[in-house]
N, CA, C and O of each residue as an XYZ file, in Angstrom:
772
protein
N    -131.174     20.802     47.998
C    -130.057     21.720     47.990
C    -130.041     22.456     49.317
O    -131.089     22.664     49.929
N    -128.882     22.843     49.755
C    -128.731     23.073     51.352
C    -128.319     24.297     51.151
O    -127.393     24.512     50.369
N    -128.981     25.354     51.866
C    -128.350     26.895     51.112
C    -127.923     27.604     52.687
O    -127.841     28.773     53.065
N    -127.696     26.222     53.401
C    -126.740     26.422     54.889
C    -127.768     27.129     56.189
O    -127.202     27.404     57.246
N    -129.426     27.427     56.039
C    -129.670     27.718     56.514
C    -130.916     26.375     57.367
O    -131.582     25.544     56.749
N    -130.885     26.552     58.711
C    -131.482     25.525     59.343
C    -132.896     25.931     59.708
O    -133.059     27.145     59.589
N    -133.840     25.345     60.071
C    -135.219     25.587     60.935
C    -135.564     24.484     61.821
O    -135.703     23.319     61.450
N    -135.685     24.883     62.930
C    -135.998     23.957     64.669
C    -137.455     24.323     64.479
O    -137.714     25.504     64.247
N    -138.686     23.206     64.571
C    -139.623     23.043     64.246
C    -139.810     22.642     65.638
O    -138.949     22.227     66.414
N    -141.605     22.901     65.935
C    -142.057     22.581     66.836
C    -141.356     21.788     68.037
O    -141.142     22.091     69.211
N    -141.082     20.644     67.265
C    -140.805     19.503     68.310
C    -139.438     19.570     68.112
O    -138.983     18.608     68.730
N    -138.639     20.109     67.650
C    -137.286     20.228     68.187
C    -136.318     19.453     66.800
O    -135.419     18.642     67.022
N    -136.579     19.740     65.898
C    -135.986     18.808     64.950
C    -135.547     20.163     64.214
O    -135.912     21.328     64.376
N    -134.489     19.479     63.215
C    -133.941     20.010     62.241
C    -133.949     20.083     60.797
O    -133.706     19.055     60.164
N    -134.168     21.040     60.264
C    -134.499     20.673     58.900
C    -134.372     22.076     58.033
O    -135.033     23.111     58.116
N    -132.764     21.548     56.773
C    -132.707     22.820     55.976
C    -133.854     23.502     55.433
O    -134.864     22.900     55.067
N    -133.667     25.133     55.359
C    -134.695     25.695     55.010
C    -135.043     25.293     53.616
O    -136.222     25.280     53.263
N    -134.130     24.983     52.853
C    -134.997     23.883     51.101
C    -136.261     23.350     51.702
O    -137.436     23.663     51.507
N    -135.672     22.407     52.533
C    -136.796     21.495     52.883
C    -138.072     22.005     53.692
O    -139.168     21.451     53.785
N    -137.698     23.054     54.182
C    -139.446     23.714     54.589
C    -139.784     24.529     53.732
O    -140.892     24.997     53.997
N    -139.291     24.972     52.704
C    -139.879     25.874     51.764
C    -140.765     24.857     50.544
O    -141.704     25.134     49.799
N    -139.970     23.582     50.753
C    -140.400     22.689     49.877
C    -141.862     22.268     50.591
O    -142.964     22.422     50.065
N    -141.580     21.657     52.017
C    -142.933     21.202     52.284
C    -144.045     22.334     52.832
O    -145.211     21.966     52.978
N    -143.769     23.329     53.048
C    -145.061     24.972     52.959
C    -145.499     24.544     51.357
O    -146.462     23.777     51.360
N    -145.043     24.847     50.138
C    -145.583     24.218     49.016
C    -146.360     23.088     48.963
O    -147.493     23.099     48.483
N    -145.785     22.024     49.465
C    -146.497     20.826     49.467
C    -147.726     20.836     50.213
O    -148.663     20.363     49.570
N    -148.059     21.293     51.560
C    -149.133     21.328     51.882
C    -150.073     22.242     51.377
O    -151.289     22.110     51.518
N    -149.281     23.568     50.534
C    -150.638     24.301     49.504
C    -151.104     23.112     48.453
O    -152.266     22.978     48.067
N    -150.288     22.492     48.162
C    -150.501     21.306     47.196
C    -151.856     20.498     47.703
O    -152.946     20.575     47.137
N    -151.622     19.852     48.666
C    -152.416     19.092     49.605
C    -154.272     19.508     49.775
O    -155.333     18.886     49.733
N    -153.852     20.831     49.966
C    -155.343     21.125     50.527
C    -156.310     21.554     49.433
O    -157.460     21.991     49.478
N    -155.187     21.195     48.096
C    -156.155     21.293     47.080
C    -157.177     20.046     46.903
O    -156.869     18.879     47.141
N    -158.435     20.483     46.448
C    -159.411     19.189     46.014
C    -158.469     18.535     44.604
O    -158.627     18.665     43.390
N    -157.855     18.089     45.103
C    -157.697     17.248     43.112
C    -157.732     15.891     43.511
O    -157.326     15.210     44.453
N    -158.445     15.721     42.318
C    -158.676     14.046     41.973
C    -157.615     13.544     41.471
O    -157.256     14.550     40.859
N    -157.049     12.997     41.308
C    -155.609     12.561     40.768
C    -156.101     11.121     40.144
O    -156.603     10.268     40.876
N    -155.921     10.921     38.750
C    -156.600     10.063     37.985
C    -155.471      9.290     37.281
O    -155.703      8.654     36.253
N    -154.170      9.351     37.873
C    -153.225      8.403     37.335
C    -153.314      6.930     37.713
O    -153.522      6.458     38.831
N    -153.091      6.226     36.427
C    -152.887      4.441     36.886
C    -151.688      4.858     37.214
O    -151.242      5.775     36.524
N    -150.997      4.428     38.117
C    -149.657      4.643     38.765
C    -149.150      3.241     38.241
O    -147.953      3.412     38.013
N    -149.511      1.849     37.920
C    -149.156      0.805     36.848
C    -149.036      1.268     35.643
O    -148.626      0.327     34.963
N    -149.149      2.095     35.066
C    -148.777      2.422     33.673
C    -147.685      3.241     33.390
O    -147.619      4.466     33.490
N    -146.456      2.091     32.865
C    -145.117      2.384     32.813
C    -144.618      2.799     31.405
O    -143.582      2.438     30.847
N    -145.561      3.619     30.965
C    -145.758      3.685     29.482
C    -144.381      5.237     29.863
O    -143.227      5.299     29.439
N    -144.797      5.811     30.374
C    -144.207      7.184     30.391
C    -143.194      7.287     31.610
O    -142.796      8.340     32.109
N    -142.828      5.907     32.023
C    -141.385      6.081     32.719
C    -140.150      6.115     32.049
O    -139.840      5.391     31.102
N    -139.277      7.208     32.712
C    -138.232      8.003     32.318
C    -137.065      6.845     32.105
O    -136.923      5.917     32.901
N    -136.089      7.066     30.685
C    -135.445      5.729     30.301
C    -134.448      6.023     30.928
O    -133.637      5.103     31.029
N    -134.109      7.227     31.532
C    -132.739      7.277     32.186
C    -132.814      8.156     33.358
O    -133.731      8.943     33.594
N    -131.509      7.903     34.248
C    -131.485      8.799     35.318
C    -132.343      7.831     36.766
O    -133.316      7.078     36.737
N    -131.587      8.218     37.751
C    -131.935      7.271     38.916
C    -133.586      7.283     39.361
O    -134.311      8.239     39.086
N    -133.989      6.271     39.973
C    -135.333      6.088     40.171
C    -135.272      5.234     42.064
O    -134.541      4.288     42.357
N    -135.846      5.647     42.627
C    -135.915      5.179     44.114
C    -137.315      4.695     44.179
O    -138.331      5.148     43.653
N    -137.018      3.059     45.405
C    -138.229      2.449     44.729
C    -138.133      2.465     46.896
O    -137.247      2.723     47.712
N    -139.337      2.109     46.963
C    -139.571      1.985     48.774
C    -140.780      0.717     48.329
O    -141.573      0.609     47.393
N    -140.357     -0.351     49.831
C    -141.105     -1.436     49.909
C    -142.027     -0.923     51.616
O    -141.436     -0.625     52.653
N    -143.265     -0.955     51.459
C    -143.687     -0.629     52.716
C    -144.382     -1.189     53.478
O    -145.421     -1.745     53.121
N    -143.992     -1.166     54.600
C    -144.736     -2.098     55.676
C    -145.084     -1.508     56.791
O    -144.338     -0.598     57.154
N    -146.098     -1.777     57.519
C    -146.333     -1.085     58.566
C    -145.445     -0.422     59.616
O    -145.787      0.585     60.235
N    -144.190     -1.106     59.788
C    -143.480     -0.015     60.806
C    -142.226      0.188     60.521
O    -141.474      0.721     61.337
N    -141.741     -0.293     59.065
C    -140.400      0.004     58.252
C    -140.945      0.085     56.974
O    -141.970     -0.433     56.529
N    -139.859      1.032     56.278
C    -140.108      1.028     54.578
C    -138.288      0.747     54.238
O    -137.283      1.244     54.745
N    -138.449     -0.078     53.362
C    -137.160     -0.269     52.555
C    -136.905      0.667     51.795
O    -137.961      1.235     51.516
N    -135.989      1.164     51.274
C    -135.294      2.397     49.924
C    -134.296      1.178     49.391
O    -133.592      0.370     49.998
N    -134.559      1.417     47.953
C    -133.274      1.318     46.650
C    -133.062      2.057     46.375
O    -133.568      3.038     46.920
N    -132.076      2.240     45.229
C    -132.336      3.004     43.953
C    -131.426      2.281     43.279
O    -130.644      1.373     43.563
N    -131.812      3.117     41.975
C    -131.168      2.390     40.559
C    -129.541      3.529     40.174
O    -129.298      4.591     40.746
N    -128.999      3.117     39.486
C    -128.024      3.427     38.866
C    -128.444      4.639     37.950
O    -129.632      4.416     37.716
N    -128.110      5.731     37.352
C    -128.423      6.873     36.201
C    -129.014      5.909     34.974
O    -130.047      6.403     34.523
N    -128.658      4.742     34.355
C    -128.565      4.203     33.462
C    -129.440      3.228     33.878
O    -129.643      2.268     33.135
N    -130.036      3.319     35.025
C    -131.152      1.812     35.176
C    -131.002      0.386     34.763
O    -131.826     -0.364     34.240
N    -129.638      0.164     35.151
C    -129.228     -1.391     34.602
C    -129.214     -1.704     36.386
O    -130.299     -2.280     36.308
N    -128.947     -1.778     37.607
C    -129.145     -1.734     38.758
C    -129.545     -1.687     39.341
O    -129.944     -0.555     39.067
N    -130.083     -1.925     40.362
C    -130.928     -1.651     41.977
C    -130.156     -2.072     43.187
O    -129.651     -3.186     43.327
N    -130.104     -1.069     44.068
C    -129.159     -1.867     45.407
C    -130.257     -1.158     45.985
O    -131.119     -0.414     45.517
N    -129.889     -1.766     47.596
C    -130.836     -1.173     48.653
C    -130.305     -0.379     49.061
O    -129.074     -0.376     49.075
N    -131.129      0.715     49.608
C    -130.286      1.932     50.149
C    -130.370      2.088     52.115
O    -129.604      2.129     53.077
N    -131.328      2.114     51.913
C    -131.395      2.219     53.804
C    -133.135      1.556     54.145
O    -133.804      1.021     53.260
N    -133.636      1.747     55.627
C    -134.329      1.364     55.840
C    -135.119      2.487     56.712
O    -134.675      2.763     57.826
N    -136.104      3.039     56.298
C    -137.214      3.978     57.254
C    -137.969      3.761     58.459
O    -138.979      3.090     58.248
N    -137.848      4.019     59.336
C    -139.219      3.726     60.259
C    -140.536      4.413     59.693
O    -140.424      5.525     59.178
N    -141.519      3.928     59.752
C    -142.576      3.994     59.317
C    -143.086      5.170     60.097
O    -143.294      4.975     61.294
N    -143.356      6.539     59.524
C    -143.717      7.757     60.955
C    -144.802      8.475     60.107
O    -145.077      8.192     58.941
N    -145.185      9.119     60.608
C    -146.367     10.243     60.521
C    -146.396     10.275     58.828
O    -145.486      9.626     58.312
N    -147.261     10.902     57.971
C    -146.975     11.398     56.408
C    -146.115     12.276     56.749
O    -144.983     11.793     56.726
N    -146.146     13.658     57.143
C    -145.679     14.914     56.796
C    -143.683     13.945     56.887
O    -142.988     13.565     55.945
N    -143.457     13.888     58.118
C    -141.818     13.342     58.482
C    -141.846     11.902     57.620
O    -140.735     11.388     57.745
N    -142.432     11.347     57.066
C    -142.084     10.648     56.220
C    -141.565     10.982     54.507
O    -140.697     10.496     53.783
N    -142.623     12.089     54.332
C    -142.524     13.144     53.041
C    -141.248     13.394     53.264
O    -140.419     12.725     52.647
N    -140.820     14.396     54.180
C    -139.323     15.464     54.016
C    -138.630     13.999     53.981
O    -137.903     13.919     52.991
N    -138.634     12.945     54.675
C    -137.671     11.836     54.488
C    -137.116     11.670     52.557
O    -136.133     11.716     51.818
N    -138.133     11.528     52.569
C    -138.457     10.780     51.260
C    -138.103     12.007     49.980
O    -137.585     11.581     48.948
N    -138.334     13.168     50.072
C    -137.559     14.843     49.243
C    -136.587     14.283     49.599
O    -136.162     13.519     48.732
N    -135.977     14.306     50.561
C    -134.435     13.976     50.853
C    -133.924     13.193     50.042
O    -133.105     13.673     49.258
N    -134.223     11.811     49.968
C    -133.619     10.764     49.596
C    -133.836     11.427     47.914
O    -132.905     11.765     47.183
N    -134.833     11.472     47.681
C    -134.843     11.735     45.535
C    -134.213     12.734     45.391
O    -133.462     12.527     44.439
N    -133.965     14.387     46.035
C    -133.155     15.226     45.960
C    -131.075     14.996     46.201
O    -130.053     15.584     45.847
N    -131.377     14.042     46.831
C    -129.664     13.512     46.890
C    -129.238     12.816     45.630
O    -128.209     13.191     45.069
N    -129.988     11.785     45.122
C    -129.831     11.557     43.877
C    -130.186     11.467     42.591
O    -129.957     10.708     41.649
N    -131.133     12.956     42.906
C    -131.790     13.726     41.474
C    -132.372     12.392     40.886
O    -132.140     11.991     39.746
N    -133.075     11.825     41.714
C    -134.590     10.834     41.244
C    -135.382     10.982     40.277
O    -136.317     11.700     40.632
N    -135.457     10.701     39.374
C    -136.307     11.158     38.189
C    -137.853     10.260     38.320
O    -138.802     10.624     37.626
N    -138.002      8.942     39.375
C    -139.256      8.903     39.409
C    -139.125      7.946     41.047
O    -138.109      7.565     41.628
N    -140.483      7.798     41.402
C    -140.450      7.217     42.435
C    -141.444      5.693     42.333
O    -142.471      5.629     41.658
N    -140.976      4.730     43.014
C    -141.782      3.357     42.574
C    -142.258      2.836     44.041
O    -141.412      2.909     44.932
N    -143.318      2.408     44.311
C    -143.854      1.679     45.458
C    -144.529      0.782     45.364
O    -145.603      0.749     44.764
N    -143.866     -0.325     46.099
C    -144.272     -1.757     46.126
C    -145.867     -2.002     46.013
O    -146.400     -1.036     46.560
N    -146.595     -2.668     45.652
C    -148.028     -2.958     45.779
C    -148.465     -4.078     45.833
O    -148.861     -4.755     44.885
N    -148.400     -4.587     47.827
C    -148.958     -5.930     48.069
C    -150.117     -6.524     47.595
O    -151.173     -5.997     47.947
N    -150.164     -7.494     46.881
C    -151.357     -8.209     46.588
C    -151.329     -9.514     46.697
O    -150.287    -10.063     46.341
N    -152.188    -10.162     47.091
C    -152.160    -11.276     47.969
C    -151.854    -12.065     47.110
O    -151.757    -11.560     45.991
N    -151.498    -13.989     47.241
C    -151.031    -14.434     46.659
C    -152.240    -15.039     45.384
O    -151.866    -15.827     44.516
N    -153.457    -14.611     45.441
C    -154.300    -15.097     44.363
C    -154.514    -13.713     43.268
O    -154.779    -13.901     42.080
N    -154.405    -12.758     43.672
C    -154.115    -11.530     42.951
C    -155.222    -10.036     43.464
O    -155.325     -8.858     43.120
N    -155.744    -10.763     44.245
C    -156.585     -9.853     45.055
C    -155.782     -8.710     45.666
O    -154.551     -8.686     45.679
N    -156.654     -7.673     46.220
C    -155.841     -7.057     47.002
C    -156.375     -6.898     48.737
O    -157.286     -7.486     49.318
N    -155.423     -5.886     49.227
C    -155.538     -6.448     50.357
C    -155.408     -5.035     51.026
O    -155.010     -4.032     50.434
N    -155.879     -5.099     52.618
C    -155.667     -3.356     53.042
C    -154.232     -2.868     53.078
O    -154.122     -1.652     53.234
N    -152.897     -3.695     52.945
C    -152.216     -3.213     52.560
C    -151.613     -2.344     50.992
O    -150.724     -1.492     50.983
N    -152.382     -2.851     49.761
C    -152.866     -2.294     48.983
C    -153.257     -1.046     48.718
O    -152.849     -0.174     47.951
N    -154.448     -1.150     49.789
C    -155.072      0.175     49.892
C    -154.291      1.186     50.516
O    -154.603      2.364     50.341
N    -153.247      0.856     51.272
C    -152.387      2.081     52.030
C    -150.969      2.227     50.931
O    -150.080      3.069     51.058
N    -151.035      1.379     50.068
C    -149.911      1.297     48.917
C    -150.755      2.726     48.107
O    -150.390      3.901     48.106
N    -151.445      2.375     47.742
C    -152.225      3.315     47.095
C    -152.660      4.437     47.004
O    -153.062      5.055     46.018
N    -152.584      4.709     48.022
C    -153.195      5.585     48.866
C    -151.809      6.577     48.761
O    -151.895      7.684     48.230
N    -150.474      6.049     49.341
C    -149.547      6.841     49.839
C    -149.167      7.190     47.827
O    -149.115      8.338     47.385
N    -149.023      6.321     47.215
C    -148.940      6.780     45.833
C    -149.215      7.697     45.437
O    -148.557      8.526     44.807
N    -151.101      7.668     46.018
C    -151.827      9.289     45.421
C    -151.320     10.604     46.602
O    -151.338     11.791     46.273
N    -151.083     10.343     47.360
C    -149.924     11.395     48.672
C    -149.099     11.985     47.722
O    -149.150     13.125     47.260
N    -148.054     10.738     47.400
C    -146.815     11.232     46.753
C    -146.802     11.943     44.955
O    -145.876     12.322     44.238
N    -148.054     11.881     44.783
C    -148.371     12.164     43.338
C    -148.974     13.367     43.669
O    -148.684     13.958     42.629
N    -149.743     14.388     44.479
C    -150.395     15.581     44.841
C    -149.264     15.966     45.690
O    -149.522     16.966     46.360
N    -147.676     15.312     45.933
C    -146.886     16.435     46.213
C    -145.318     16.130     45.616
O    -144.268     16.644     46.004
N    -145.476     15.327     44.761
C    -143.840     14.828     44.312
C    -144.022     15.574     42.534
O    -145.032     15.190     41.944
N    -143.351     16.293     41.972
C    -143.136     16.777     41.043
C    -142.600     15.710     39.803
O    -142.457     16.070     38.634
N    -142.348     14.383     40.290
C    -141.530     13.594     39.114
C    -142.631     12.209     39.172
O    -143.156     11.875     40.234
N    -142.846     11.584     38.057
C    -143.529     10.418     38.425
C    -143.804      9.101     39.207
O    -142.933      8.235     39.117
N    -144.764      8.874     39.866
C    -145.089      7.516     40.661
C    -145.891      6.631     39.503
O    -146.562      6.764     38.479
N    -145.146      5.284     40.716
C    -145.799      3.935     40.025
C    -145.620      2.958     40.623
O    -144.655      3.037     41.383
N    -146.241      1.846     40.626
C    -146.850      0.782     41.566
C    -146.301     -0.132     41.282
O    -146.518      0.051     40.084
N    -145.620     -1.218     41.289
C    -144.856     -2.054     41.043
C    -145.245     -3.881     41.772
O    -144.485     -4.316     42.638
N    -145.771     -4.258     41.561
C    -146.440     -5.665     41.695
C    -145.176     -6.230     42.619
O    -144.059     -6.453     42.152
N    -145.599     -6.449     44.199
C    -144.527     -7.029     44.980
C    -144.444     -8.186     45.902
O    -143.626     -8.391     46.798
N    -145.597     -9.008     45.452
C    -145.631    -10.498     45.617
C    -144.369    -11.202     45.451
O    -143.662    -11.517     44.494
N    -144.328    -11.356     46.851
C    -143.289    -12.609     46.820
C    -141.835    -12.300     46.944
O    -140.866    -13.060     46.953
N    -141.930    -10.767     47.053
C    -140.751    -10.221     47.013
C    -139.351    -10.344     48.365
O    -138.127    -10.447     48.441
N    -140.666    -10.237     49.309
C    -139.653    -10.183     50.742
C    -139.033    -12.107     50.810
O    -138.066    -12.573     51.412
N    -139.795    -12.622     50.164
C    -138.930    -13.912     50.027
C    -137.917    -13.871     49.635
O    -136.832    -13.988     50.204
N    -138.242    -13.655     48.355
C    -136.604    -13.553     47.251
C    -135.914    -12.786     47.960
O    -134.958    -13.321     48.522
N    -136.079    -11.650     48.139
C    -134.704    -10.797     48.984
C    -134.241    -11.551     50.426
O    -133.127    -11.312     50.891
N    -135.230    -12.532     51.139
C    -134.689    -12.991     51.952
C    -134.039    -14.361     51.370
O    -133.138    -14.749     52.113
N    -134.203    -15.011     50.496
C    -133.217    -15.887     49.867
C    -132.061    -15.607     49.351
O    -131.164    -16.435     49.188
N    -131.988    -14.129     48.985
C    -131.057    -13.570     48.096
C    -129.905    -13.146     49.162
O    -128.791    -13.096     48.640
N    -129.940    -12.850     50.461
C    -129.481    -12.058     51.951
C    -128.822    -13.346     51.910
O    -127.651    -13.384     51.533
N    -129.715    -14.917     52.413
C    -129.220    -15.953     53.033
C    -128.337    -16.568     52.123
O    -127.516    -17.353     52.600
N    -128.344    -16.283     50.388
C    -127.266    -16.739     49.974
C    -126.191    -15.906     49.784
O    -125.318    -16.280     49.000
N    -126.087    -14.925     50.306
C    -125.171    -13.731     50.631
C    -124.241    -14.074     51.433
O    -123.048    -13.803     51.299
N    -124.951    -14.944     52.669
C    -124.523    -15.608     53.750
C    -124.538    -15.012     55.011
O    -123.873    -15.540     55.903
N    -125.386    -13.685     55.310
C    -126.096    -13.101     56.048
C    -127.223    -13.805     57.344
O    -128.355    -14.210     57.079
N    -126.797    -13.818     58.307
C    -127.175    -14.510     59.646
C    -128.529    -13.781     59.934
O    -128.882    -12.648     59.607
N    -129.211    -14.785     60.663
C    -130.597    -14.679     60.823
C    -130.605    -12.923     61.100
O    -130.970    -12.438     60.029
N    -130.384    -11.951     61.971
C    -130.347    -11.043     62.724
C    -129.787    -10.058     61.661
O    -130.197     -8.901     61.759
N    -128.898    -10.345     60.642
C    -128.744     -9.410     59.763
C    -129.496     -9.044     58.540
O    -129.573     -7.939     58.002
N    -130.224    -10.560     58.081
C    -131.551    -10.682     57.099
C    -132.662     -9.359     57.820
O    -133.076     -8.303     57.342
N    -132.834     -9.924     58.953
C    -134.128     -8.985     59.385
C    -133.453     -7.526     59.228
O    -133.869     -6.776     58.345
N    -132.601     -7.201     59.933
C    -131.912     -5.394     59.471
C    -132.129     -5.389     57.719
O    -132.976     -4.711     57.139
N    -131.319     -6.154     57.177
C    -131.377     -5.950     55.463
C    -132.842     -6.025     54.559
O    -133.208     -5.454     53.532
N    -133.434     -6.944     55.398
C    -134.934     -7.376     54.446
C    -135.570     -6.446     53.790
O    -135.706     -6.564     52.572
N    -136.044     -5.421     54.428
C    -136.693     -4.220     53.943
C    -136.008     -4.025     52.682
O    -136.196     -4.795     51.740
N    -135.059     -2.823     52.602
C    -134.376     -2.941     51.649
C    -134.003     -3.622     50.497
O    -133.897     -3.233     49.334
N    -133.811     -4.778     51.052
C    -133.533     -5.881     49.831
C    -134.639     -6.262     49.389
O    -134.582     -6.550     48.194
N    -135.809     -6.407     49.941
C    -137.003     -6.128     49.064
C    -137.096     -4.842     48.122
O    -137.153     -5.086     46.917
N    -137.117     -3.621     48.481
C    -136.834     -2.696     47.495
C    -136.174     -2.496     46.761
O    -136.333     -1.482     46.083
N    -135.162     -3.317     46.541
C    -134.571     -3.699     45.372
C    -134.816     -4.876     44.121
O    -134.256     -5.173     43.066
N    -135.600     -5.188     44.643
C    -136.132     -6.633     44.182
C    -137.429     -5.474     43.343
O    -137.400     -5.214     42.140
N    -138.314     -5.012     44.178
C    -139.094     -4.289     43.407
C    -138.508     -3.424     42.235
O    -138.933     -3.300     41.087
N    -137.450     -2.880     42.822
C    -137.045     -1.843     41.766
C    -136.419     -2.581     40.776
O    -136.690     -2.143     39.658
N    -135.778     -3.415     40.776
C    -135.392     -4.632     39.621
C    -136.795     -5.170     38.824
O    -136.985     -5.281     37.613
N    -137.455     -5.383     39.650
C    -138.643     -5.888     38.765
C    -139.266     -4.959     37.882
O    -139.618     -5.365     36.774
N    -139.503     -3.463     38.291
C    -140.035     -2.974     37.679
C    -138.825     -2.109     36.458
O    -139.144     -1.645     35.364
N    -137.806     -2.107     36.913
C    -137.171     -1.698     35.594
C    -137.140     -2.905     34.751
O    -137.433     -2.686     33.575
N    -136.868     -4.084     35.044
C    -137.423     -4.964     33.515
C    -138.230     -4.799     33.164
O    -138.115     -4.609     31.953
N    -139.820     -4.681     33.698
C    -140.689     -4.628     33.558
C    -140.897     -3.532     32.170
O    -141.544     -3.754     31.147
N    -139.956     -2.053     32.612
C    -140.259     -1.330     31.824
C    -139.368     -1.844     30.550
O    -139.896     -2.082     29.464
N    -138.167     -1.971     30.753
C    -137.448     -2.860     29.416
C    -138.306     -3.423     28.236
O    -138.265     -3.443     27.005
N    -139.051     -3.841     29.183
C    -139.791     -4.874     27.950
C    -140.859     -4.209     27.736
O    -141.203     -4.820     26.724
N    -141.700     -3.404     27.890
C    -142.476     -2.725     27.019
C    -142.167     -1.491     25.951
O    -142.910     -1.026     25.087
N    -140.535     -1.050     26.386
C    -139.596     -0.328     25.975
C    -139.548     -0.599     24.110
O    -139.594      0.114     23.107
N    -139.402     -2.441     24.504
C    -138.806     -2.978     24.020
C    -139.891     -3.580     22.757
O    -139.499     -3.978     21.660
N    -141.339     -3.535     23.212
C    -141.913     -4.041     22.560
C    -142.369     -2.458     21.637
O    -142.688     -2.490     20.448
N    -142.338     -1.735     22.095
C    -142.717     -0.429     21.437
C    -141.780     -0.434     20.040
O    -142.232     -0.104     18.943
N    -140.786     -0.744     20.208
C    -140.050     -0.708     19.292
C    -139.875     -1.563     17.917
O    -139.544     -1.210     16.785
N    -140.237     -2.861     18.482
C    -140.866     -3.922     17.572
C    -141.592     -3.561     16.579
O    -142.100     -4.410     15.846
């Protein structure tokens, strides 16, 4: 929420005062010792409605989706450069505060035998980040194989070599965020059984 007032930070950037009042909180958050003991795979207690933003991450871009209020959807939303935590955080408030995000999902590379891998570990890692300062729930979302499909999915779009690479990110994060809202469907679904 933008209450019209700005702050010029160190290095010359801009950023409504929401958003520094939000991240002064977040770093009291931070410097607390907490152990944070969530399986971030356990989609037992994801929210059945209301939009959810999923990010695919890679070392020097992250993809954004999000879903529809009603979670029948995923489109891609934009594409991040990969920067510092703190300017990646206010990125990322931004994006779930624009469309009142009710949870956040991040891709989790694991290699193609099911191992994991140091990308994993920085999947993981940023999870437990975003869980000691995001107020709504995280979760990990199994993303093998994904940047394929979204790049099959681009080329049958009919999207030229040069526009796949701009879209890929993204369209992987949609692919995740599709996966993992079926994902939750069906345990939704089996609960009910």
């Amino acid at each position: 929420m933008d209450n019209g007032y700005w702050i010029i930070t160190s290095e010359f950037e801009y950023y409504p005062l929401s958003v520094i009042n939000y991240q002064l909180s977040i770093i009291f958050v931070q410097e607390k010792e907490t152990i944070n003991e969530s399986d971030f795979t356990d989609v037992s207690h994801a929210p059945d409605a209301g939009r959810i933003v999923a990010l695919d991450i890679g070392t020097k871009r992250i993809g954004v989706a999000v879903c529809d209020e009603l979670q029948f959807t995923a489109r891609p939303f934009c594409v991040l450069k990969r920067i510092g935590w703190k300017k990646l955080l206010i990125q990322i408030i931004s994006i779930l505060e624009d469309f009142d995000a009710k949870a956040l999902v991040l891709g989790l590379p694991y290699k193609f035998d099911g191992t994991e891998s140091e990308m994993s570990r920085d999947a993981r890692r940023l999870a437990r980040n975003f869980s000691l300062s995001l107020q709504i729930p995280i979760f990990l979302q199994d993303e093998r194989i994904t940047s394929i499909e979204a790049k099959n999915l681009l080329h049958e779009q009919g999207f030229n070599y040069k526009e796949i690479l701009e879209r890929i990110d993204s369209e992987a994060a949609a692919v995740i965020l599709s996966d993992f809202l079926h994902h939750v469907k069906e345990i939704q679904k089996r609960k009910r059984e």
